[in-house]
MDTraj code that builds the backbone (N, CA, C; nanometers):
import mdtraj as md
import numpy as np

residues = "UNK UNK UNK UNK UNK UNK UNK UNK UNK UNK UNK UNK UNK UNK UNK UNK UNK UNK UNK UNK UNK UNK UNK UNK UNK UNK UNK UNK UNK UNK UNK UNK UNK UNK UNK UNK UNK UNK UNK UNK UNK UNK UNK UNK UNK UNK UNK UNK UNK UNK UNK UNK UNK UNK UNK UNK UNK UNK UNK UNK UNK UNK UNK UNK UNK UNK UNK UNK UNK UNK UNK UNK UNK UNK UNK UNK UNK UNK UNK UNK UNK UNK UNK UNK UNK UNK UNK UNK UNK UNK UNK UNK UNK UNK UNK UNK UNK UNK UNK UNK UNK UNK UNK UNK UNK UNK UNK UNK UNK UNK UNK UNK UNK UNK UNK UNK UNK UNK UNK UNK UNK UNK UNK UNK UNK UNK UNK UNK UNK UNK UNK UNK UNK UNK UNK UNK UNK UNK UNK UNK UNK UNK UNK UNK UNK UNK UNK UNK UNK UNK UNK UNK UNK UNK UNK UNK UNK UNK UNK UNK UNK UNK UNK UNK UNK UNK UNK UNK UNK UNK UNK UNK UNK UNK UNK UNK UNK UNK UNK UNK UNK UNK UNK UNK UNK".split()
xyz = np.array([
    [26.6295, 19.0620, 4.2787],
    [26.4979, 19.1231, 4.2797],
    [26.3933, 19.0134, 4.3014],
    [26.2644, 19.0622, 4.3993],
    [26.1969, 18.9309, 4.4347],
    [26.0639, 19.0278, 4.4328],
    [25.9462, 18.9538, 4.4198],
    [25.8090, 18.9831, 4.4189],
    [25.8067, 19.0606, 4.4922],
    [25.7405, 19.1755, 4.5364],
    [25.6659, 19.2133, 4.6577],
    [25.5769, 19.1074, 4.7372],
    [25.4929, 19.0193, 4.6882],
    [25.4337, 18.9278, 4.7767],
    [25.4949, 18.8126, 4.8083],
    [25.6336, 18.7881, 4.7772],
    [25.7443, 18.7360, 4.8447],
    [25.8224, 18.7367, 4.9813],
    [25.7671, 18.8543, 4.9709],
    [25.8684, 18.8784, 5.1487],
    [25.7862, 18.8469, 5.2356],
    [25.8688, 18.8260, 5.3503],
    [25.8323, 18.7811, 5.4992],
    [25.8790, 18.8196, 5.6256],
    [25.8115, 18.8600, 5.7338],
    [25.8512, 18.8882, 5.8315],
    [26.0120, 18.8584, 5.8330],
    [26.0858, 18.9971, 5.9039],
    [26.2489, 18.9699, 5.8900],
    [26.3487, 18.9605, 5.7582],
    [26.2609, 18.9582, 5.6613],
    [26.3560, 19.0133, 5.5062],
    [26.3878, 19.1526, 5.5712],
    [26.4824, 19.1807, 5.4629],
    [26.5480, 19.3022, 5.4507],
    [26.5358, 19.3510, 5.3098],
    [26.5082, 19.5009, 5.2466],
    [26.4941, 19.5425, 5.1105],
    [26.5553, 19.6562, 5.1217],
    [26.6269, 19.6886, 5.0013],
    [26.6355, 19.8666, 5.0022],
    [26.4965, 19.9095, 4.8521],
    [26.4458, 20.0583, 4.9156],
    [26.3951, 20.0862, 4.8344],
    [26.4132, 20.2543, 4.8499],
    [26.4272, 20.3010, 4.7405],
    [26.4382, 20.4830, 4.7379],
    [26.5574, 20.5087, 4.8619],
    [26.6564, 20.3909, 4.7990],
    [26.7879, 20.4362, 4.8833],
    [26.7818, 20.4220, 5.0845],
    [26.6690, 20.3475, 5.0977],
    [26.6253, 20.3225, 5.2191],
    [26.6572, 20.1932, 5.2540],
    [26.6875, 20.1315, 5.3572],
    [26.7045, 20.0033, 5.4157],
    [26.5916, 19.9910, 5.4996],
    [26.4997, 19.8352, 5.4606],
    [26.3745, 19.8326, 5.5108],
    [26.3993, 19.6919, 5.5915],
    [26.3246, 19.7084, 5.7747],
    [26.2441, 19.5506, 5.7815],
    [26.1327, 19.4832, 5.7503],
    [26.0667, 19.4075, 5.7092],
    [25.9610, 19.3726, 5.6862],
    [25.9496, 19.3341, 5.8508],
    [25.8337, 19.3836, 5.9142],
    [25.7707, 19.3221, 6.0147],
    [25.6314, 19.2829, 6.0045],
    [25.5440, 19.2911, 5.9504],
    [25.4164, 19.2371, 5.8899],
    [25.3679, 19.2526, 5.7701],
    [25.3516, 19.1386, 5.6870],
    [25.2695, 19.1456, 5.5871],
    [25.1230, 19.0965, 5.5276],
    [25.0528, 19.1860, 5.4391],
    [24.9341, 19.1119, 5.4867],
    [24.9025, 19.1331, 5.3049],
    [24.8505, 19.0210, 5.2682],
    [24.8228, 19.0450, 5.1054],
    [24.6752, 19.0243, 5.1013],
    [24.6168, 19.1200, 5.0036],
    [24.4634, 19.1028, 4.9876],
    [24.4654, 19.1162, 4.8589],
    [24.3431, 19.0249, 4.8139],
    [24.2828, 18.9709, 4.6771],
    [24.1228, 18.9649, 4.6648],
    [24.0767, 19.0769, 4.5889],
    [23.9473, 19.1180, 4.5855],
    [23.9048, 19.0481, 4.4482],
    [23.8237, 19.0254, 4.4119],
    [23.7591, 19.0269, 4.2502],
    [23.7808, 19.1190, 4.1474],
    [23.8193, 19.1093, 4.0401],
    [23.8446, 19.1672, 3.9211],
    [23.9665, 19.3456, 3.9692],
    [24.0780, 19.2715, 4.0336],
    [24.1714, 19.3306, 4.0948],
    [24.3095, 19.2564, 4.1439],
    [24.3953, 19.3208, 4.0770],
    [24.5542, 19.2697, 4.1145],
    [24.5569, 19.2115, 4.3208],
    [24.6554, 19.1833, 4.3570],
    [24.6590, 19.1444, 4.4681],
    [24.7395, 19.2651, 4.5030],
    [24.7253, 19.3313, 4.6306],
    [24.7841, 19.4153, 4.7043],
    [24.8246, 19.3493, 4.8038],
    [24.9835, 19.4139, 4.8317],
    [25.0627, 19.3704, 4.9489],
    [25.0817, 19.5054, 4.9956],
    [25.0016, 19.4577, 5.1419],
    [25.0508, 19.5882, 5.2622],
    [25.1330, 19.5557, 5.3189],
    [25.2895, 19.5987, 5.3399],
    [25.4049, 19.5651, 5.4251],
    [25.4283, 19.6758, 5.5365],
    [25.3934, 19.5969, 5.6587],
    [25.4467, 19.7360, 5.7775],
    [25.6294, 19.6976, 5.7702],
    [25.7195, 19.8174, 5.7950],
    [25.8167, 19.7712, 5.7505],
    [25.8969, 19.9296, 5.8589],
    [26.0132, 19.8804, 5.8920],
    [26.1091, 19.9421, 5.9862],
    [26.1836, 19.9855, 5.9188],
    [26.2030, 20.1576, 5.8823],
    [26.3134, 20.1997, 5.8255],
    [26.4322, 20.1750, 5.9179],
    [26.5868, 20.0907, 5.8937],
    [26.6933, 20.0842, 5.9931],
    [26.7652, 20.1683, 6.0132],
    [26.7404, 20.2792, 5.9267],
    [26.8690, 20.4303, 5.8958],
    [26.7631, 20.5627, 6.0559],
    [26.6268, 20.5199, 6.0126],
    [26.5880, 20.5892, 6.0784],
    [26.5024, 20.5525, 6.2158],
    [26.4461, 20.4622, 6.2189],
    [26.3735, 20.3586, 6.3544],
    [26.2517, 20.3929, 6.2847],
    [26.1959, 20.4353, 6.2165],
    [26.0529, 20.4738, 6.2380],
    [25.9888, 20.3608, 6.1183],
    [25.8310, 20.3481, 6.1785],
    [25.7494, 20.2419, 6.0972],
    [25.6615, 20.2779, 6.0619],
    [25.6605, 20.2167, 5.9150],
    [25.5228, 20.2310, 5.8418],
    [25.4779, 20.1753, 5.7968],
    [25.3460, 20.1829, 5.6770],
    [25.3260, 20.1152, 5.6119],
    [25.3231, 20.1249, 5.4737],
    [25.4248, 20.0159, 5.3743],
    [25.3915, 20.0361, 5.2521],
    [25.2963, 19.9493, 5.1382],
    [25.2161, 20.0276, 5.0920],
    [25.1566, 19.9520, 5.0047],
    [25.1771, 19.9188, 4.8430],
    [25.2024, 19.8185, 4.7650],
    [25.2401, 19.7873, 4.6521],
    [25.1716, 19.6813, 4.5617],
    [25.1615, 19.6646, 4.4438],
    [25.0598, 19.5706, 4.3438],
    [25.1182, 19.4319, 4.3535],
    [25.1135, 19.3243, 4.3359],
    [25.1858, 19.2179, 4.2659],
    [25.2346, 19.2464, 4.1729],
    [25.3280, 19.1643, 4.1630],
    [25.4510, 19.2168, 4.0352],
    [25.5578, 19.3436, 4.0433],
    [25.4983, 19.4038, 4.1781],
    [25.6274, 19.4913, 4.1648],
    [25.7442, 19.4607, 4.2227],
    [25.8435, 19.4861, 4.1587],
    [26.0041, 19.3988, 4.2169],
    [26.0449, 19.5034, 4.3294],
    [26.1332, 19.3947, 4.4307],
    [26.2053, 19.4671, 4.5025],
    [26.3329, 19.3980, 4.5464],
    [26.4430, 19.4846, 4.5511],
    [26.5427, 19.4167, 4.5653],
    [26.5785, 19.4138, 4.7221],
    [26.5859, 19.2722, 4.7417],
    [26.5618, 19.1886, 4.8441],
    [26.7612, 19.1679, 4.9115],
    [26.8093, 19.1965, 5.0279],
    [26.9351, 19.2517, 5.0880],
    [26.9418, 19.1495, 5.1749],
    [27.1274, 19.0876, 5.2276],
    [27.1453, 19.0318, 5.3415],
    [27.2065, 19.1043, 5.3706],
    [27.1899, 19.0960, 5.5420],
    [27.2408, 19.2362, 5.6281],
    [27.3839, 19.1593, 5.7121],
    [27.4787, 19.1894, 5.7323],
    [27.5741, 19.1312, 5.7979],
    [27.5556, 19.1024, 5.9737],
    [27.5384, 18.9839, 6.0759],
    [27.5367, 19.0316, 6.1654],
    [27.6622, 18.9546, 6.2066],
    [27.7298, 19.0204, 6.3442],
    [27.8219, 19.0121, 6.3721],
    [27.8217, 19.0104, 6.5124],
    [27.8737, 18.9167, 6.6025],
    [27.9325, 18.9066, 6.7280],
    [27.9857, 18.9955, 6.8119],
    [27.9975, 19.1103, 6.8832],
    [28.0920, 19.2357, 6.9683],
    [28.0825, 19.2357, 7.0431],
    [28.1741, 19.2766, 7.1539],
    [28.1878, 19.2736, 7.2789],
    [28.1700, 19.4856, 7.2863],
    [28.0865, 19.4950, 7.3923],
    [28.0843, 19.6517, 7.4306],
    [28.2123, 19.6721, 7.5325],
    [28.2453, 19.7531, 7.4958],
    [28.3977, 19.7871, 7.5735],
    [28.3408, 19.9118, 7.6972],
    [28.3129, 20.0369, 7.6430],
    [28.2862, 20.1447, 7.7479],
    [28.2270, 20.2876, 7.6415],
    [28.2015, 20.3588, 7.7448],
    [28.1178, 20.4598, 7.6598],
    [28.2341, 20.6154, 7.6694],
    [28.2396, 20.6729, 7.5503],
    [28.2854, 20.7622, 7.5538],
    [28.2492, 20.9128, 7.5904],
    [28.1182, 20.8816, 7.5910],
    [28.0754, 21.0391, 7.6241],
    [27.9509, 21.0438, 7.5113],
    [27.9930, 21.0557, 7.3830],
    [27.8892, 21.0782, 7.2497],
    [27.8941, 20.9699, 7.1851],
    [27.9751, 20.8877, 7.2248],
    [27.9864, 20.7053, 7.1373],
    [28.0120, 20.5975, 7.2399],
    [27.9490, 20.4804, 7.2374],
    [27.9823, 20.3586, 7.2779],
    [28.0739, 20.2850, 7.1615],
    [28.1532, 20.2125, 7.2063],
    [28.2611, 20.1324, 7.2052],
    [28.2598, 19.9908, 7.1455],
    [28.2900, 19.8973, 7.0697],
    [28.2585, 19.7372, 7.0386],
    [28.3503, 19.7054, 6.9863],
    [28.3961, 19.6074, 7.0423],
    [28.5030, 19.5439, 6.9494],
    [28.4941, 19.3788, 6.9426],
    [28.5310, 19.3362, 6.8241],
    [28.5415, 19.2451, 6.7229],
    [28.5989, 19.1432, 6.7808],
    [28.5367, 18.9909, 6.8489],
    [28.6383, 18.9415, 6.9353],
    [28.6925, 18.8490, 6.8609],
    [28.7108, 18.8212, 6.7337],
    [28.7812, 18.7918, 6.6527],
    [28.9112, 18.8595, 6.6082],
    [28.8679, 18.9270, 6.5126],
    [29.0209, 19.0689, 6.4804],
    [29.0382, 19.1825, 6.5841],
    [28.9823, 19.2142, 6.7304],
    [29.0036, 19.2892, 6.8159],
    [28.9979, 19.4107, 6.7242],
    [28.8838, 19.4540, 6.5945],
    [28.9386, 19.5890, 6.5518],
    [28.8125, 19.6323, 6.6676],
    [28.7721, 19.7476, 6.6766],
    [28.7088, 19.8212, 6.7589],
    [28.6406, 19.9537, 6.6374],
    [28.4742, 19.9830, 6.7198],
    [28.4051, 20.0585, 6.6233],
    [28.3311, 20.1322, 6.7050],
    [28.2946, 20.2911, 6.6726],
    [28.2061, 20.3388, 6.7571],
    [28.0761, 20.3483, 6.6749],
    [28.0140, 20.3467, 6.7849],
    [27.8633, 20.4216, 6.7383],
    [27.8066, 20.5223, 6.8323],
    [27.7321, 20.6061, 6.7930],
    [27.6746, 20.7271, 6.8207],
    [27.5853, 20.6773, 6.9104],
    [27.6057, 20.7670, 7.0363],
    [27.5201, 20.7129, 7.1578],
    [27.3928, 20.7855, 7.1167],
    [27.3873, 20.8663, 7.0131],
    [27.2431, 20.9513, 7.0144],
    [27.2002, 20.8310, 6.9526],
    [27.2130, 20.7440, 6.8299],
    [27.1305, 20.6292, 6.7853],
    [27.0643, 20.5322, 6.8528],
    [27.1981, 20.4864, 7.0035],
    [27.1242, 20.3719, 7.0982],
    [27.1182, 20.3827, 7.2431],
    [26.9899, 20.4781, 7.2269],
    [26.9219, 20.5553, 7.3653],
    [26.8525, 20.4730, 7.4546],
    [26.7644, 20.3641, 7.3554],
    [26.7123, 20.2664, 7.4540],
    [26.7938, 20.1379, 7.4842],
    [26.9172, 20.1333, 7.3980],
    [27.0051, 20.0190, 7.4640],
    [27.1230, 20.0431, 7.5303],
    [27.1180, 20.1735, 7.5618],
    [27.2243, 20.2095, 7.6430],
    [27.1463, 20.1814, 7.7901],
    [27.0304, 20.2240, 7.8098],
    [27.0095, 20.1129, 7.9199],
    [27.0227, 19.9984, 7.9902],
    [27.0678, 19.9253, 7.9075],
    [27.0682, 19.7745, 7.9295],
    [27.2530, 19.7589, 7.9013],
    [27.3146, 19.8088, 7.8752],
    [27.4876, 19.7828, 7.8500],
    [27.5428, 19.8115, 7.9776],
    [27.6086, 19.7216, 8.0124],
    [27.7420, 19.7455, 8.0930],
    [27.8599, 19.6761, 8.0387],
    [27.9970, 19.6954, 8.0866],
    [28.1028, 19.6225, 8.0408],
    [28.0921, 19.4886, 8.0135],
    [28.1645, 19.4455, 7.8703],
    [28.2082, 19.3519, 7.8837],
    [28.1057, 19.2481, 7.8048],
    [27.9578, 19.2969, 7.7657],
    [27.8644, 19.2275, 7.6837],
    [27.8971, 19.2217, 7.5753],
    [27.8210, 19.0804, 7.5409],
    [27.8861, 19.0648, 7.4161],
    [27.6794, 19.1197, 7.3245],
    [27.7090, 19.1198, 7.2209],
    [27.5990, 19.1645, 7.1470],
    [27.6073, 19.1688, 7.0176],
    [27.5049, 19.1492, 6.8981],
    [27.4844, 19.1605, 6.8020],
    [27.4707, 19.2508, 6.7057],
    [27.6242, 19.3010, 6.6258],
    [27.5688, 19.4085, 6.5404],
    [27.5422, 19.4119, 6.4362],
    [27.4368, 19.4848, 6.3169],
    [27.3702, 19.4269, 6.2407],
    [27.4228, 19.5438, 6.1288],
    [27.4643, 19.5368, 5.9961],
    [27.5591, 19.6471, 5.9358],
    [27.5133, 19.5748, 5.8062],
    [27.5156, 19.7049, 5.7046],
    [27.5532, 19.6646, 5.5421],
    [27.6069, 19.7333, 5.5149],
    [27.6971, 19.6931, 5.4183],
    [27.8037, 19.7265, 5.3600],
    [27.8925, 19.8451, 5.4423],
    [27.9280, 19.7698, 5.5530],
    [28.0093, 19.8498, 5.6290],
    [27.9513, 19.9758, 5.7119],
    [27.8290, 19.9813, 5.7307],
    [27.7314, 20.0782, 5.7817],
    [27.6671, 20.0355, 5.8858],
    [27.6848, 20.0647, 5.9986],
    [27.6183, 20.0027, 6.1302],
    [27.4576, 20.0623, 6.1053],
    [27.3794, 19.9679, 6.1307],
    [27.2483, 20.0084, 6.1012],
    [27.1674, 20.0035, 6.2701],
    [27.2042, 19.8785, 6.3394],
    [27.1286, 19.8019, 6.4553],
    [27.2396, 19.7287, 6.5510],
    [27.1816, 19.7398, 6.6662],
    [27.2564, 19.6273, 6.7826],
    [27.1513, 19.5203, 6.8087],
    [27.1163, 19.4433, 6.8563],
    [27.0839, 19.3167, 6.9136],
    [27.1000, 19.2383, 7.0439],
    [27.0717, 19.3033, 7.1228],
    [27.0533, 19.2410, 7.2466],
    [26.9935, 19.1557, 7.2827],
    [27.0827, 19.0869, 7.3995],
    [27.0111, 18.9475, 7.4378],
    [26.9004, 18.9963, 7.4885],
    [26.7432, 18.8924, 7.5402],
    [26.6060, 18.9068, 7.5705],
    [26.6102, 18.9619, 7.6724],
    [26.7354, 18.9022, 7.7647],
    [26.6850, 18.9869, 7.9107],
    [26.8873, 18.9534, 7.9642],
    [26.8539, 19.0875, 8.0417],
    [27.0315, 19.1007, 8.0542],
    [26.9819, 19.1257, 8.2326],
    [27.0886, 19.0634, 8.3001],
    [27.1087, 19.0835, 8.4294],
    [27.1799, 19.1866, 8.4934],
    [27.1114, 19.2685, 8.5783],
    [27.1607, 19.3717, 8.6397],
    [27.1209, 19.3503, 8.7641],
    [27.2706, 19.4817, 8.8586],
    [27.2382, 19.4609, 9.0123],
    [27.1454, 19.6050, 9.0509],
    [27.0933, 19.6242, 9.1750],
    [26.9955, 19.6891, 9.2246],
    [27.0696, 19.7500, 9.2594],
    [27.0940, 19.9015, 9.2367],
    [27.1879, 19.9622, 9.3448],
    [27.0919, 20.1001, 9.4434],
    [26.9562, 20.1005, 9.4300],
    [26.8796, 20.1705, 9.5261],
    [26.7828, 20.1446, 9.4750],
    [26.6828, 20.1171, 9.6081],
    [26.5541, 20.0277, 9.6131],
    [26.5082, 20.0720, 9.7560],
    [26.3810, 20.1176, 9.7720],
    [26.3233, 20.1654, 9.8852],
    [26.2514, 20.0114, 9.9514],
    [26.2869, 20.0394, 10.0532],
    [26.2069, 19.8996, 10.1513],
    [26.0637, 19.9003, 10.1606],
    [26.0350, 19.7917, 10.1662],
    [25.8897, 19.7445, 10.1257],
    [25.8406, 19.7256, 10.2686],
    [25.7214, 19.8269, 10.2314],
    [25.6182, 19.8419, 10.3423],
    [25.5307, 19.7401, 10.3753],
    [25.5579, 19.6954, 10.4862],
    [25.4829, 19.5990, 10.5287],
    [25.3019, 19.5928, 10.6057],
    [25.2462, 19.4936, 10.5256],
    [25.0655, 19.4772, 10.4691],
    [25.0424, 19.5214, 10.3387],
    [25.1591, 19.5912, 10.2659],
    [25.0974, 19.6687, 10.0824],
    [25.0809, 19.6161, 10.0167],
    [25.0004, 19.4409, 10.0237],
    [25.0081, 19.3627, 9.9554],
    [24.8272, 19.3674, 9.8428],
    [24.7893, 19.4522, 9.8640],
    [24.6438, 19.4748, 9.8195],
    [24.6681, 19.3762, 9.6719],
    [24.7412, 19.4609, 9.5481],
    [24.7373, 19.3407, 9.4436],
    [24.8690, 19.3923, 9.3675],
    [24.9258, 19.3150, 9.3676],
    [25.0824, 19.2863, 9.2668],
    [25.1578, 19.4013, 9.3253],
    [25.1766, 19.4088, 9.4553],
    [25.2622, 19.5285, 9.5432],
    [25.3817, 19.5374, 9.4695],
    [25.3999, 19.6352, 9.4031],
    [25.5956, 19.6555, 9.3697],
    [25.6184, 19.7848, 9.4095],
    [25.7883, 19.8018, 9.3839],
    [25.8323, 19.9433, 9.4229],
    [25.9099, 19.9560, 9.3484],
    [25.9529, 20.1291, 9.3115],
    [26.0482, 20.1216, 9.2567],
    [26.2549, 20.0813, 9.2862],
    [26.2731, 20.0523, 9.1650],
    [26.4566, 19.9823, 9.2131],
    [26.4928, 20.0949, 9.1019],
    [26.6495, 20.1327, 9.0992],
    [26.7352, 20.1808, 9.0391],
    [26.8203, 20.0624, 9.0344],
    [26.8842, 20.0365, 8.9373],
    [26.9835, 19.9537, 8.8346],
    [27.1142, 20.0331, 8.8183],
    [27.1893, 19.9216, 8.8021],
    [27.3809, 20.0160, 8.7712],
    [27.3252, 20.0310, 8.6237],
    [27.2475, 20.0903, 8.5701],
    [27.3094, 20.1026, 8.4479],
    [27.2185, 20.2723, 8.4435],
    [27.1460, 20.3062, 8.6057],
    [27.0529, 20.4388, 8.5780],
    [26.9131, 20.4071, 8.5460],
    [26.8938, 20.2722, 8.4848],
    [26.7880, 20.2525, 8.4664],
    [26.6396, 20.2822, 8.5931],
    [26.5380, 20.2870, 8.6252],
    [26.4348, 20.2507, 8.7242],
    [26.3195, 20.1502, 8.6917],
    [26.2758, 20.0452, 8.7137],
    [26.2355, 19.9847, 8.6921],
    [26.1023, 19.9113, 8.8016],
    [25.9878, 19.8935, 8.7998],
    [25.8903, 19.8539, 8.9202],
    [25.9957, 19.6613, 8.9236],
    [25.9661, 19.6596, 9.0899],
    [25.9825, 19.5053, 9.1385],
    [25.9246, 19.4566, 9.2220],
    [25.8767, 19.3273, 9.2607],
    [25.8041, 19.2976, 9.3856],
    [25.8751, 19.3423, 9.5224],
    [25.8057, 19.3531, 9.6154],
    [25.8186, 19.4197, 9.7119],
    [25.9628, 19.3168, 9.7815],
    [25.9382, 19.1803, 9.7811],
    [26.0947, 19.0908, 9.8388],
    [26.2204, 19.0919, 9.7749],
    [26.2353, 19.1806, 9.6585],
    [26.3367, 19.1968, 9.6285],
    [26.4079, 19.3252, 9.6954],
    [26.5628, 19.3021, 9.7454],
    [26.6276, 19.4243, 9.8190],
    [26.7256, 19.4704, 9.7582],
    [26.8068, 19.5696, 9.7662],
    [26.9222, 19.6774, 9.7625],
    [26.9812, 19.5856, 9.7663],
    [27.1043, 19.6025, 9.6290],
    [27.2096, 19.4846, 9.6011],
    [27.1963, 19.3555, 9.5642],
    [27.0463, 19.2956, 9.5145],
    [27.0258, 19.2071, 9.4423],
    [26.9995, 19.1621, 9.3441],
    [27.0744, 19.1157, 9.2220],
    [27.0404, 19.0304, 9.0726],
    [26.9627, 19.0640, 9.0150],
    [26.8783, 19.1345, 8.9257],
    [26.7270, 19.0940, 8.8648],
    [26.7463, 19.0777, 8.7439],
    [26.6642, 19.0100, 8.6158],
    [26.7015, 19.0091, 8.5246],
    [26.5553, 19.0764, 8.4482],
    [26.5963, 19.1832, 8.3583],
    [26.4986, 19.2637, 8.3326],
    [26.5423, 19.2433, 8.1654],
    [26.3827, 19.2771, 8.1208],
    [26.3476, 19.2829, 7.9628],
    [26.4082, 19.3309, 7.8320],
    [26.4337, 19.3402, 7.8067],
    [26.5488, 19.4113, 7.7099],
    [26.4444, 19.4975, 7.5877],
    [26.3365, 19.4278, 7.5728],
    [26.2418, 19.5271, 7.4947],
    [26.1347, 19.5830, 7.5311],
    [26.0577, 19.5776, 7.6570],
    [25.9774, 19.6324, 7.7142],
    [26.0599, 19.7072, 7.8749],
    [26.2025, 19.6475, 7.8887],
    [26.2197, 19.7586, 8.0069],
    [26.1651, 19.7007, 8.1369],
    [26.1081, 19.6059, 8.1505],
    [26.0250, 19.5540, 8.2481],
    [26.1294, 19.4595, 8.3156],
    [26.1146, 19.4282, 8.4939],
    [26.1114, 19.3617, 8.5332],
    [26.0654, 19.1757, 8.5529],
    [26.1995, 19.0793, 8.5077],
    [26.1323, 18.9898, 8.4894],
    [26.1174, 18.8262, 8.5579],
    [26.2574, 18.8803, 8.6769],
    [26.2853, 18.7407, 8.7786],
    [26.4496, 18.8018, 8.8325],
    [26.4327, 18.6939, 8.9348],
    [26.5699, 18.7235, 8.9942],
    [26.6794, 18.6335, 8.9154],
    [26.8014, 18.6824, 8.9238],
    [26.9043, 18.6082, 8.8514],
    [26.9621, 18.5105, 8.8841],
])
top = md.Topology()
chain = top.add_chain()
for i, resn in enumerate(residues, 1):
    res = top.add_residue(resn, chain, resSeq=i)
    for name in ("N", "CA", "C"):
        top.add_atom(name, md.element.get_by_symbol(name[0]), res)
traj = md.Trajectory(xyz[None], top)
């Protein structure tokens, strides 16, 4: 158990049976008044963020989350695939949980999964993962007015804007948290 005005960006807490991130904290101290800690904080069971507010002195019990090394194998339909490249055991998870990183997976990545006590909570993807272009409309020539792009389709379904010199069947390496286009590979 640790202070509330203890934590820091990237702790982990459970509270009311919840698994929390701390992603910002901000403590204020007025005159003839306890110190308040506002924590914006990432429920991991559910994705959604808020903010909680609490006094000094109130305890919270403060969690390490397991992360772990996996290789993505293939998708089943309602689950993606990972296995352990250590003990080769293999684990699914529910493709309804990882909607925005099923974008970015193809065979054979390796990635970060983030679990307590045997409970997959999070994956972890690298910053920017390389994919090929597999349809991309040709770039019209003079559309250079200001930052000309077009759209590309990606093997993974994704669509994504690119500058106009990039073509059909070439490398790009795109964002992993904004989705964006970010250089060739």
């Amino acid at each position: 158990m640790i202070n509330v005005t203890e934590l820091r960006p990237g702790n982990y807490f459970i509270e009311d049976g919840n698994i929390y991130k701390v992603l910002d904290i901000l403590l204020n101290k007025t005159a003839m008044r306890k110190m308040v800690a506002s924590v914006k904080v990432k429920n991991m069971r559910t994705g959604s963020v808020t903010e909680i507010s609490r006094n000094s002195g109130y305890a919270i019990e403060n969690i390490r989350l397991d992360k772990k090394a996996m290789q993505y194998l293939y998708d089943t339909g309602d689950f993606l695939v990972f296995m352990d490249q250590e003990t080769y055991e293999q684990i699914e998870i529910a493709k309804s949980r990882l909607e925005w990183e099923c974008k970015f997976l193809k065979g054979d990545e390796i990635v970060d999964i983030t679990s307590y006590d045997g409970e997959v909570l999070d994956i972890n993807l690298p910053a920017k993962v390389a994919l090929k272009i597999v349809e991309c409309e040709p770039a019209v020539r003079g559309d250079t007015v200001n930052k000309a792009t077009k759209e590309a389709k990606l093997e993974t379904g994704i669509t994504v804007r690119v500058p106009l010199f990039i073509n059909e069947g070439e490398v790009v390496l795109v964002r992993t948290d904004t989705g964006e286009y970010d250089s060739r590979a």
